[in-house]
TIRO-196481 format. One record per atom (N, C-alpha, C): residue in three letters; residue number from 1; x, y, z. Coordinates in nm, 3 decimals. Example, Ala and Ser with C-alpha at 12.3 -4.5 7.8 and 13.67 -1.06 7.14 Angstrom:
REM TIRO-196481
ALA:1:1.319:-0.569:0.780
ALA:1:1.230:-0.450:0.780
ALA:1:1.320:-0.330:0.780
SER:2:1.285:-0.225:0.708
SER:2:1.367:-0.106:0.714
SER:2:1.290:0.003:0.787
//
This chain:
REM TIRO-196481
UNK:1:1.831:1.607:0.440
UNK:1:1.787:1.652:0.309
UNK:1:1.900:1.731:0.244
UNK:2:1.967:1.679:0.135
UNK:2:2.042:1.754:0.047
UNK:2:1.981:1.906:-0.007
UNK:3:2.055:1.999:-0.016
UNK:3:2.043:2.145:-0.042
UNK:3:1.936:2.187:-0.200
UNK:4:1.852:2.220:-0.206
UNK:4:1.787:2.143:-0.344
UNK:4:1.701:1.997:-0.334
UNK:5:1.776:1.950:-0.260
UNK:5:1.686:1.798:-0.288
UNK:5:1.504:1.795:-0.213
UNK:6:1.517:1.665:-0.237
UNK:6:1.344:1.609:-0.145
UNK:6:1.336:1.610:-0.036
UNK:7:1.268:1.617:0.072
UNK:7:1.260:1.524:0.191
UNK:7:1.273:1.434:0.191
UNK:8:1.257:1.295:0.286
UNK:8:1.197:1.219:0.305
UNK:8:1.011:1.216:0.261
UNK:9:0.956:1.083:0.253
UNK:9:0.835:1.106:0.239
UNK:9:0.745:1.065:0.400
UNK:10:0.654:1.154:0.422
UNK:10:0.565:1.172:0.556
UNK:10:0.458:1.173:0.517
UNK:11:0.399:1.094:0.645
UNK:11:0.231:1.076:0.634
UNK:11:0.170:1.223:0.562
UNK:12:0.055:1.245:0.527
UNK:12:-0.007:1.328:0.488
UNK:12:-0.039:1.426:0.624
UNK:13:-0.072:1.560:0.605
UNK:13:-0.121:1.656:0.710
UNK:13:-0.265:1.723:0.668
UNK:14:-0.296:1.763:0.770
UNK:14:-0.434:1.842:0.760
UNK:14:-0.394:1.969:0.659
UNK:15:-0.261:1.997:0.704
UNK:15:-0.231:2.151:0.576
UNK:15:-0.192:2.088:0.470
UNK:16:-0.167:1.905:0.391
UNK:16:-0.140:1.857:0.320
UNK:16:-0.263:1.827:0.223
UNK:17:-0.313:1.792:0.343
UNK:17:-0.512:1.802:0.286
UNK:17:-0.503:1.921:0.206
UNK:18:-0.506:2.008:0.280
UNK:18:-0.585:2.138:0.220
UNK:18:-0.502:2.261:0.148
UNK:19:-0.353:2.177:0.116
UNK:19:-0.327:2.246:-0.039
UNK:19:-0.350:2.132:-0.116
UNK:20:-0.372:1.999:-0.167
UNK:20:-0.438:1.912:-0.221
UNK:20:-0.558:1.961:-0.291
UNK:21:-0.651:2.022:-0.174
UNK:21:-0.816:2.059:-0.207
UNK:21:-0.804:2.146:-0.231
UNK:22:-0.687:2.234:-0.245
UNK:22:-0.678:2.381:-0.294
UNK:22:-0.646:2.396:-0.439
UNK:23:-0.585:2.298:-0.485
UNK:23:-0.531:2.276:-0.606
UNK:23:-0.594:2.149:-0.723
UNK:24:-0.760:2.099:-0.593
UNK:24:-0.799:1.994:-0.696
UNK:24:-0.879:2.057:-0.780
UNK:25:-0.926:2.158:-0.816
UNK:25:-0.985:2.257:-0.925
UNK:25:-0.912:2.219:-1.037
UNK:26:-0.764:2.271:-1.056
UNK:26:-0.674:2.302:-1.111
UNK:26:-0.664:2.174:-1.177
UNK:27:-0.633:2.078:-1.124
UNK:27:-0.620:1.898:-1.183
UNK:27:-0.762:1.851:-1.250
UNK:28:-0.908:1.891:-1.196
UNK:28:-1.018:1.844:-1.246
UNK:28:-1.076:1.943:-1.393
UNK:29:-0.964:2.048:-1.418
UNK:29:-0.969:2.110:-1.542
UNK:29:-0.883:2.067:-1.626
UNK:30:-0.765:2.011:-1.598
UNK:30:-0.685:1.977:-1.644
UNK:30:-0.732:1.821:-1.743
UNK:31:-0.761:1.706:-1.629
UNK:31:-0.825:1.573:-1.714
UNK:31:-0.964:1.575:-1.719
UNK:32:-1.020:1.685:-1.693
UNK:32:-1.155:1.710:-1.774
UNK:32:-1.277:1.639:-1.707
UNK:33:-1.243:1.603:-1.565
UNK:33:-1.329:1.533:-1.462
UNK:33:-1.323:1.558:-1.328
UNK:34:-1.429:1.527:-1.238
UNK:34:-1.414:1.566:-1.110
UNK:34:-1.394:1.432:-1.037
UNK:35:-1.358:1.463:-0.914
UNK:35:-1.314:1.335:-0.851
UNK:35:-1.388:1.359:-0.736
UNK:36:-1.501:1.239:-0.663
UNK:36:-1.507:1.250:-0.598
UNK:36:-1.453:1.223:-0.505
UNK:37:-1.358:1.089:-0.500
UNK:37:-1.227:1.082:-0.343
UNK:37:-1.073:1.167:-0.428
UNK:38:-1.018:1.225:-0.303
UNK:38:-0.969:1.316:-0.299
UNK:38:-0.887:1.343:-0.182
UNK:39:-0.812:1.186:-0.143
UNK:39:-0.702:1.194:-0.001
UNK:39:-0.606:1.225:-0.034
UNK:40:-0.528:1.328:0.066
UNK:40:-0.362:1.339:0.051
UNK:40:-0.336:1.200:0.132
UNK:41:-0.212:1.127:0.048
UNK:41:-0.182:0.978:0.184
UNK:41:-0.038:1.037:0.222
UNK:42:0.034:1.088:0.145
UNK:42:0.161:1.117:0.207
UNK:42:0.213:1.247:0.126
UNK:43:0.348:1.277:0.129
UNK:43:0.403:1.381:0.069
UNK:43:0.539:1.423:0.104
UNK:44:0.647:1.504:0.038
UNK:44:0.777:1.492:0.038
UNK:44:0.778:1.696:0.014
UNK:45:0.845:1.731:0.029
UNK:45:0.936:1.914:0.008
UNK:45:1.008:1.912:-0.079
UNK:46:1.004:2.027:-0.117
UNK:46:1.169:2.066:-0.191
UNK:46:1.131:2.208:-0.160
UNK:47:1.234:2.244:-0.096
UNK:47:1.297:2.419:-0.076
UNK:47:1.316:2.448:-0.188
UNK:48:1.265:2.558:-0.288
UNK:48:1.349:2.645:-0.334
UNK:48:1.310:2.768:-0.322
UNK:49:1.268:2.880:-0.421
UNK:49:1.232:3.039:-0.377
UNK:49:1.114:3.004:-0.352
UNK:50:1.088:2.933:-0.224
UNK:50:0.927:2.859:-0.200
UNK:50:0.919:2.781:-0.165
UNK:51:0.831:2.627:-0.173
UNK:51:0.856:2.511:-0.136
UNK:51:0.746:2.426:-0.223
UNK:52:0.812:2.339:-0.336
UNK:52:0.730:2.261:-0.410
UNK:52:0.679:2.128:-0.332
UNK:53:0.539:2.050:-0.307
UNK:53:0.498:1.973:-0.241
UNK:53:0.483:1.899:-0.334
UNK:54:0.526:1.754:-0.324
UNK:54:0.485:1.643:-0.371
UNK:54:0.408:1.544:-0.319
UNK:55:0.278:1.536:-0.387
UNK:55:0.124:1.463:-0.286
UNK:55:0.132:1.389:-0.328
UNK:56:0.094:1.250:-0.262
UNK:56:0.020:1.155:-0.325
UNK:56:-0.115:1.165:-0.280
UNK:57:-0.228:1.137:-0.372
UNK:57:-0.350:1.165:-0.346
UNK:57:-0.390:1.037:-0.472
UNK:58:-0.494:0.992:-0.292
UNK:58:-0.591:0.880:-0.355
UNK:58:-0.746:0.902:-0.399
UNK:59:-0.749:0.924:-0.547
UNK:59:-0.872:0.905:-0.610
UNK:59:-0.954:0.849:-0.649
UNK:60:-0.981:0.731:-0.575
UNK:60:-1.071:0.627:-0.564
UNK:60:-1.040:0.495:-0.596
UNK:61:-1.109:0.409:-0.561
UNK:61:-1.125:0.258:-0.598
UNK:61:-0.947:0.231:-0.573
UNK:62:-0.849:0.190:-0.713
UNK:62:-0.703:0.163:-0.651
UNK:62:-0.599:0.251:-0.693
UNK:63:-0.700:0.387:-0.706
UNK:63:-0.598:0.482:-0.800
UNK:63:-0.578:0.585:-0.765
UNK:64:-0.455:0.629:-0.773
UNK:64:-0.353:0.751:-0.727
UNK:64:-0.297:0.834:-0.812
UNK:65:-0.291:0.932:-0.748
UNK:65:-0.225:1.053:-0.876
UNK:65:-0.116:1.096:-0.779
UNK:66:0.019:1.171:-0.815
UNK:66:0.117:1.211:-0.780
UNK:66:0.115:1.344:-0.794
UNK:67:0.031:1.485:-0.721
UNK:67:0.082:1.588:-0.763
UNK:67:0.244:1.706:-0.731
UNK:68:0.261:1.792:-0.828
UNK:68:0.374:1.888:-0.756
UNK:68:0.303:1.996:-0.761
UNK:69:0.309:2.019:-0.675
UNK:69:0.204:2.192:-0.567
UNK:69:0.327:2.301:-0.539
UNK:70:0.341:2.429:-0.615
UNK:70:0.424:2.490:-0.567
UNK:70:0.372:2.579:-0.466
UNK:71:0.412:2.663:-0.349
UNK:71:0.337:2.756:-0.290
UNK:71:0.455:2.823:-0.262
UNK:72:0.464:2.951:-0.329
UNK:72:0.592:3.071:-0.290
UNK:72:0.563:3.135:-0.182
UNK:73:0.687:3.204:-0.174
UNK:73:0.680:3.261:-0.048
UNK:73:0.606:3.351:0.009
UNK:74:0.614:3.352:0.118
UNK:74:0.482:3.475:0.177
UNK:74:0.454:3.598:0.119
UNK:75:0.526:3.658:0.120
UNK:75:0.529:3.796:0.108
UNK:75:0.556:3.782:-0.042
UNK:76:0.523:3.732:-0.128
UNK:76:0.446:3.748:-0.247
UNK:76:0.306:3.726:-0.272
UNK:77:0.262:3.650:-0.192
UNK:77:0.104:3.648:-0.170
UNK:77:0.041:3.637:-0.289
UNK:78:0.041:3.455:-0.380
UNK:78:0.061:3.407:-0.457
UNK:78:-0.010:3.323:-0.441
UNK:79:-0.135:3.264:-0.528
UNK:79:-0.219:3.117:-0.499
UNK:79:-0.122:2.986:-0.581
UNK:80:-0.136:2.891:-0.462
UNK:80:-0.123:2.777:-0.494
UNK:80:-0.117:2.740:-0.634
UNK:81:-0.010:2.683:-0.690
UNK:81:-0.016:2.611:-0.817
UNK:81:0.049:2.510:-0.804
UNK:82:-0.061:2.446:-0.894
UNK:82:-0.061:2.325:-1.000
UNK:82:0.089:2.303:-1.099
UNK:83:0.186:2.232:-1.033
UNK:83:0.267:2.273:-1.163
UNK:83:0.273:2.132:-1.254
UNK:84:0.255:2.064:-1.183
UNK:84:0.273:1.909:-1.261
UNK:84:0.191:1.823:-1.215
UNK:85:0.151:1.715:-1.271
UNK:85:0.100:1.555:-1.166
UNK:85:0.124:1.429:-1.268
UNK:86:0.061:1.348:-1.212
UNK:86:0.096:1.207:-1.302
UNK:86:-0.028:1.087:-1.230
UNK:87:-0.056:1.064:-1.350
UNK:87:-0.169:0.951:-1.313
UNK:87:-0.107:0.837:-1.326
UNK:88:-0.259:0.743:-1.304
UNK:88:-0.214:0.655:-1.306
UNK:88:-0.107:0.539:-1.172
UNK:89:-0.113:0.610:-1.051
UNK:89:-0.040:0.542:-1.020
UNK:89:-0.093:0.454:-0.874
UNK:90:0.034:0.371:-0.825
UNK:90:-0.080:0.291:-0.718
UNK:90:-0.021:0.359:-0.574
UNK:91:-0.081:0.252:-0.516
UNK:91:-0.059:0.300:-0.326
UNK:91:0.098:0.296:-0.314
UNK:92:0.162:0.213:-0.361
UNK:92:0.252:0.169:-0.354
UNK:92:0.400:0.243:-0.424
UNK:93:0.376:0.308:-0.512
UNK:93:0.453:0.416:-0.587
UNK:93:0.506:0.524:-0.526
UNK:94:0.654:0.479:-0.558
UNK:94:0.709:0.590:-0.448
UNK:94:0.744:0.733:-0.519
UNK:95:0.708:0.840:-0.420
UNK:95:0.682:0.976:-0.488
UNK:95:0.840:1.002:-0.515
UNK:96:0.813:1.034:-0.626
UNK:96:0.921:1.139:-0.706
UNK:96:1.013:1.249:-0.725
UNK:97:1.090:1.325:-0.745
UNK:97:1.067:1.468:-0.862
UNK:97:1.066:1.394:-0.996
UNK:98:0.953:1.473:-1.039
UNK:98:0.903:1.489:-1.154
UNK:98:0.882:1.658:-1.228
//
């Protein structure tokens, strides 16, 4: 991983799950609906004063959303945000920076 850059992209995790479900509030205010499916399938890093997560999360039937999840560092003791996402997309779409 370049200094700044992405990871690689990796299967989804149980702590991938559950900043996903931590942050699907935040997205179901945002497009003004709730979702009932709600999988992380995979996801990528970026280091910076923190570590921004890039999800892919499958919301039903053949559709995917791409979120960026920032979570700072500890010892600021800071909730999860929402900083970006992108609809619209499929299984197949390879995650980003966006």
């Amino acid at each position: 991983m370049l200094c700044g850059g992405t990871s690689k992209a990796r299967p989804a995790t149980s702590e991938t799950q559950q900043i996903a479900d931590e942050v699907k509030p935040q997205l179901e205010e945002k497009e003004g609906k709730t979702f009932d499916v709600f999988t992380a399938v995979e996801f990528k890093t970026q280091v910076v004063a923190g570590t921004n997560y890039f999800i892919k999360v499958h919301v039903g039937n053949d559709e995917f959303m791409h979120l960026r999840v920032f979570k700072s560092l500890p010892h600021e003791d800071k909730p999860l945000s929402l900083n970006g996402y992108q609809s619209s997309k499929t299984k197949h779409d390879e995650l980003t920076y966006f």
